[in-house]
N, C-alpha and C positions, 0 to 999 in steps of 0.2 A: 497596564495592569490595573490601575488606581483611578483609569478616566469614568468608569461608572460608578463611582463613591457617591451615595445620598447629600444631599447636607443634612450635617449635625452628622457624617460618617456612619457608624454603623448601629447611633443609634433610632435611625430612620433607614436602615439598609432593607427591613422587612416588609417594606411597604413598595417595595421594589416588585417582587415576587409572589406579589396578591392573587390566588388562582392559578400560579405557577407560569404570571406572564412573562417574567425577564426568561426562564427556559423555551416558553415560544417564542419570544422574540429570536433566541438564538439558534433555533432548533430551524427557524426560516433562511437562515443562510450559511446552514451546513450541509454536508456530503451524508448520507446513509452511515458511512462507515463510522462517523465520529459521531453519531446517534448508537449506532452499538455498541461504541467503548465505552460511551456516556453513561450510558446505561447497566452496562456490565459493572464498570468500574463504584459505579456509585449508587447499586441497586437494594443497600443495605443501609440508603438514608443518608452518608456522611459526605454530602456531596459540596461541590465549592461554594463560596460564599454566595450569597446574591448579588453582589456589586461585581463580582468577577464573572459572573454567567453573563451583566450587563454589559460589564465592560467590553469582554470580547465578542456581543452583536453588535455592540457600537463600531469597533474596527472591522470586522467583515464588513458592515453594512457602508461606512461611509469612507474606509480608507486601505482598501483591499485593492483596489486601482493603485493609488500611490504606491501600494508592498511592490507589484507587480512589474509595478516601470523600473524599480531599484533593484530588484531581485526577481529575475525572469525565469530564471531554472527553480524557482519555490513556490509553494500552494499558499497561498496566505491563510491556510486555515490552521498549519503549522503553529502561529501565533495567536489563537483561538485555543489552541490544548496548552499550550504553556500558561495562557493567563488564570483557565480552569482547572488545570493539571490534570487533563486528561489525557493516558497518555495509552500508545496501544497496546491491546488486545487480540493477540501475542502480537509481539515484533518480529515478524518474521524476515525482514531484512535488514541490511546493515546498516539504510538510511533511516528504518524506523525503529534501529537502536539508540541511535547516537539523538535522534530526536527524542525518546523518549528518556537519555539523560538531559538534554536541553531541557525538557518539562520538568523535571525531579528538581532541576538547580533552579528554574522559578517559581514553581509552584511543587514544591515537595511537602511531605506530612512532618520532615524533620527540622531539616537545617535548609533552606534555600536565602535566594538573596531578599527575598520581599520581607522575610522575616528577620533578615541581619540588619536590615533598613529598618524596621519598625519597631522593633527589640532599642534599637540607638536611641530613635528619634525620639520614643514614647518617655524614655528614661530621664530624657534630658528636659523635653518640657514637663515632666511631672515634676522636676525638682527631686526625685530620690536617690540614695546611691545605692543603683545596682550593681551587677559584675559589669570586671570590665571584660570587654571581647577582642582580642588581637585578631581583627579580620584581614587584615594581610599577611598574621602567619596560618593563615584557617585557608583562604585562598592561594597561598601557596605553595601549601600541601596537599591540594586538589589534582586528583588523576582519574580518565578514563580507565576502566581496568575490567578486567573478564571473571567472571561469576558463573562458573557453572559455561550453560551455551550463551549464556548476554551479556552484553556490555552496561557499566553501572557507573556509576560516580562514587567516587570512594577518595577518605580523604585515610593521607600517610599519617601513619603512628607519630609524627613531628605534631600533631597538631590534636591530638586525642582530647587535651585538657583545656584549647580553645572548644572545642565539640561539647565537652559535658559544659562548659560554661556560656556557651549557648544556649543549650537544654534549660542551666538556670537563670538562664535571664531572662528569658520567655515565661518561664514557670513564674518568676520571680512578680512580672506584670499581671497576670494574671491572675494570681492570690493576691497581692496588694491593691494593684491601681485597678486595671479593669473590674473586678470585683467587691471593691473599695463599697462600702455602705452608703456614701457620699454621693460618689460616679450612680449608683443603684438607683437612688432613689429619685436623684435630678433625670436620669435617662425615662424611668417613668412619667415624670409630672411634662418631660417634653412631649412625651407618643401620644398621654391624653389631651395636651393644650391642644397638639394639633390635628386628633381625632376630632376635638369641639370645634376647632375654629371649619376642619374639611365642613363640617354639619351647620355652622353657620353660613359662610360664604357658597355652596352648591346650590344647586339647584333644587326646590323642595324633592322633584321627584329621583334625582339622585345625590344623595348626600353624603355620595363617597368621590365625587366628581374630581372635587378638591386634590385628594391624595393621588387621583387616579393619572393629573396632569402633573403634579410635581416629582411623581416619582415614574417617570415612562419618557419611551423614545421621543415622543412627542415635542414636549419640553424642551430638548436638546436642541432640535433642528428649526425651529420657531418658534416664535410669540404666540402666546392660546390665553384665551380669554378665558376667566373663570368668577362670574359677576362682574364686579367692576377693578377688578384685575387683571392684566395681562404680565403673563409667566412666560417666562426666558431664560435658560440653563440657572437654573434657581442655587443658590447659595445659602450658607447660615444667614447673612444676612438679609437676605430676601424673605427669610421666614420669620426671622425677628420684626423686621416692619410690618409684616401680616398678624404675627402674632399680640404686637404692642397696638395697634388699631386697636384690637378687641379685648384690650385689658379690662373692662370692666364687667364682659359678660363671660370671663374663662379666670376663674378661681386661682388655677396654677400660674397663671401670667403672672400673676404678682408673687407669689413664692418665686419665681424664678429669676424677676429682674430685682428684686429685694435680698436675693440671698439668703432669705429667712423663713426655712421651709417650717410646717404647722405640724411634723409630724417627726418624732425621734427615737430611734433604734432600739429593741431590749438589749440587743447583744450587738457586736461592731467588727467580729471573726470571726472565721471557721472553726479557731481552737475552742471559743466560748461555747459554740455550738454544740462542737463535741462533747463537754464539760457539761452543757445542763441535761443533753439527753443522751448521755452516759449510758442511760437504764434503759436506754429503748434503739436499742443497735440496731434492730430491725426495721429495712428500708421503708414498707410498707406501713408499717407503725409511724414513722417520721412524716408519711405524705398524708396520713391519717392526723394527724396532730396539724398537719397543714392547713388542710380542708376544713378543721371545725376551731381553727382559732378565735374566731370571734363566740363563736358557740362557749368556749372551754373560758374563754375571760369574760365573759356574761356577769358571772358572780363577784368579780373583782373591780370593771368597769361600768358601773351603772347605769352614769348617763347616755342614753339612749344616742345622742347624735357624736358623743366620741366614742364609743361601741362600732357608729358605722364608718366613723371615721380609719379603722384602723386598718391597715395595709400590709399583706404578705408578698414577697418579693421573690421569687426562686431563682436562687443563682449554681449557675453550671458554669467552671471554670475550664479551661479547655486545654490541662495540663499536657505537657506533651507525652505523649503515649508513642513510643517504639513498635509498629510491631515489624512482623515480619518480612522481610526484603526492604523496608523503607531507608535504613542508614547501612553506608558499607565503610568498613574503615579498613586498612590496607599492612597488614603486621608477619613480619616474618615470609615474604613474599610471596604471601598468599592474602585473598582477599576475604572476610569473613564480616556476617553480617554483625551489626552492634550490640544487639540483644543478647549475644552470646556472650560478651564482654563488660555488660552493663552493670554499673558498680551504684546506685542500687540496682536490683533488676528493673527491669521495664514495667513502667505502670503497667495495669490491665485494664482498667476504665477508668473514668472519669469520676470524679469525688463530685456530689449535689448537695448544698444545703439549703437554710432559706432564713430570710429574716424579716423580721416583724416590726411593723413601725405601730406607735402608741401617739396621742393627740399628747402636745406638749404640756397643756394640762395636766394630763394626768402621769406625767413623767415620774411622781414624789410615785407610785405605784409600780413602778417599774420590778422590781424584787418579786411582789407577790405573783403577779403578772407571768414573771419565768417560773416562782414556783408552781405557780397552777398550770402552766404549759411541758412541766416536765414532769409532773403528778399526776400531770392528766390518764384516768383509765380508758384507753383503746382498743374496741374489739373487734 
């Protein structure tokens, strides 16, 4: 599931999907069929990550032979919808039920395993204390069970209160650590190091060469030269030696191995966020304030080269959202879906906000700075 992970994870995962190659990649060693669930399923945008569409052309491509000699009576494309969680449209048989709860338990919108794994692991190296999650009373409360004319994954009422804490533990990383103003701003100052360094090391006439061989099939399967580099299943640390080479002509290189970024937050949460533009609830108003930031602190921040210095950051947290058919849970010997039961109710979207970085300089500014961004007239 995790073998097409970028380095630096997923904060180079979008360079995967430049032109919408990792979907050709994968779309070349698939069946018709699972092009039109693909399609159906994820035709309103929300479709799986980028390292998972890669991951599973990397297994059709180079290890669809080995599925085949171990499991003769299976398609190995079976483990292509699980890793994307595609799953069919309709199930019209009893095998392309039970495969489509196989999909839900890897790659589900709710509760799967790829998420009880990185809900763990994330918690533990970030050092915070989130919830704890009793995953073996969570799994073993887990049953096949019939909904209506299909079969679903539904966990028993024994386990309800590992489920919502699931829910908040995932939520939990995602307002705090993933979205963390810290994580935000280092994730930036990586994607332009290594936008400059792709435009340094290419070739003059392609200057996206760079990126184009660190993040593709290519890479995987052999050495490829790029200058006077040659690139091989590339790692953090493969980019870190590319990147420290040219520490003298990429700005961020040194915020980044120094630890000592040149640029610091007005606000550092969502709640403060909410709290300064209190007065301006309205979405479009907030992305309008976004747009002319630099404009709106003109009058507060002078000098001209910290003015250009200053940096707006949008962050979209990727709260988990219930909707409909995604969780089943199993009460009173009937099966019914979560939303029905959801104590609070089910998000509806997704909450966006954004934050503003200011030249450390001009930090002692910072007050006026939010007053004049939450004052600001927008029309």
């Amino acid at each position: 599931h995790d073998c097409g992970h970028a380095p630096f994870s997923h904060t180079f995962e979008e360079f995967y999907n430049r032109d919408k190659r990792a979907e050709k990649f994968l779309f070349c060693h698939v069946d018709q069929k699972f092009k039109d669930d693909y399609i159906h399923n994820y035709n309103r945008g929300s479709g799986p990550s980028d390292h998972e569409v890669f991951s599973a052309a990397i297994f059709l491509k180079h290890y669809a032979k080995a599925f085949r000699g171990l499991f003769p009576e299976r398609e190995p494309i079976v483990i292509a919808r699980m890793i994307t969680g595609c799953i069919h449209q309709p199930a019209n048989t009893p095998q392309e039920q039970i495969e489509n709860c196989l999909i839900m338990l890897i790659n589900g919108q709710a509760i799967d395993v790829d998420k009880l794994d990185y809900i763990q692991r994330d918690t533990w190296a970030s050092g915070t204390n989130n919830v704890s999650i009793d995953i073996h009373r969570l799994l073993s409360a887990l049953e096949l069970s019939k909904f209506g004319n299909k079969l679903v994954p539904a966990f028993n009422k024994s386990a309800l209160n590992v489920v919502q804490s699931v829910l908040d533990g995932r939520n939990f990383l995602y307002n705090w650590i993933y979205s963390h103003h810290t994580v935000c701003y280092y994730s930036r100052l990586l994607s332009e190091a290594i936008k400059q360094l792709s435009r340094l090391l290419s070739p003059p006439e392609d200057t996206d060469r760079l990126l184009d061989v660190l993040f593709s099939a290519e890479s995987f399967e052999k050495p490829v030269p790029v200058g006077n580099s040659l690139l091989y299943l590339p790692s953090d640390g493969d980019i870190f030696y590319l990147l420290k080479q040219r520490h003298n002509d990429i700005k961020e290189i040194g915020e980044l191995l120094s630890r000592q970024p040149r640029l610091v937050p007005l606000w550092k949460t969502f709640a403060e966020f909410e709290l300064i533009f209190a007065n301006k609830g309205d979405t479009k108003q907030r992305e309008s304030i976004r747009a002319k930031v630099k404009e709106i602190l003109r009058e507060v921040i002078t000098d001209t080269s910290h003015l250009q210095a200053i940096t707006t950051l949008q962050v979209k947290p990727k709260i988990a959202v219930i909707h409909k058919g995604e969780l089943y849970v199993s009460l009173r010997n009937s099966v019914v879906p979560y939303e029905r039961i959801a104590t609070p109710p089910a998000v509806e979207e997704n909450i966006s906000y954004f934050f503003v970085f200011i030249p450390r300089e001009t930090a002692h500014l910072t007050e006026a700075c939010i007053s004049a961004l939450s004052g600001a007239r927008i029309y």
